[in-house]
Every structure is written in structure tokens, then in C-alpha cells.
C-alpha positions, 0 to 999 in steps of 0.5 A: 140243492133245494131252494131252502138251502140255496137262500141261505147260502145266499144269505151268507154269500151276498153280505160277503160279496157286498163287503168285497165290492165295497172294498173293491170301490174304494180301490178304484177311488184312491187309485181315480184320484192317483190316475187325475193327478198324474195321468190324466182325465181319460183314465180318471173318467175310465176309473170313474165309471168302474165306480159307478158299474160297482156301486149299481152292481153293490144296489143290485146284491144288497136288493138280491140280500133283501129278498132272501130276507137279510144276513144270516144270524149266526145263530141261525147256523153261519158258514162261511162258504166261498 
């Protein structure tokens, strides 16, 4: 695959997986709050930190977004690839 092609999956791929992460996060958050009041702090913490590791990773891919110049337009040609 040529390097043109690879960024523009990516620019495809990463708005994607971005989504999916994001969506992932606010998972973990109802179910933090669900483990806090009923099964204690150590799982509470445990989900905490799940969190945290997602929203770096979701700075990671939305800087990796930024280098291959953003989401790709779909007038720009916009498949959407998995």
C-alpha cells in the first residue's frame, strides 16, 4: 500500500476509532459509578484508571488525526473501511 493511500485510510480509520474510544469511555463512566456504590473502591479505582488509559490513548489518535491532516471529506472520496 502506498503512503498516499495509507493516510487516507487513516483519515478515515482514526475519526472512527476516536468515536469507538469515546464511546468505550462513557461505558467504563456509568459503570465506575455503578461499581462506587455498590462494590466498593478498589473496582471504582480500577474503572478509574481504564478511563484515564482511554482518554490518553483518544489524545494519542486525535494528535495521529492531526498529522494525516484531519477527516477525510467525503467529497474527498469517504469509504468507510474496518
Amino acid at each position: 500500500m502506498s503512503e498516499q493511500n495509507t493516510i487516507k485510510k487513516l483519515r478515515v480509520l482514526l475519526p472512527h476509532w476516536i468515536e469507538h474510544n469515546n464511546n468505550h469511555i462513557a461505558e467504563f463512566r456509568k459503570w465506575e459509578n455503578e461499581a462506587r456504590a455498590e462494590s466498593g473502591k478498589e473496582i471504582s479505582l480500577l474503572l478509574e484508571k481504564a478511563i484515564s488509559d482511554m482518554e490518553e490513548a483518544g489524545k494519542s489518535l486525535s494528535e495521529a488525526l492531526e498529522k494525516v491532516g484531519g477527516p477525510l471529506e467525503s467529497s474527498e472520496g469517504h469509504h468507510h473501511h474496518h
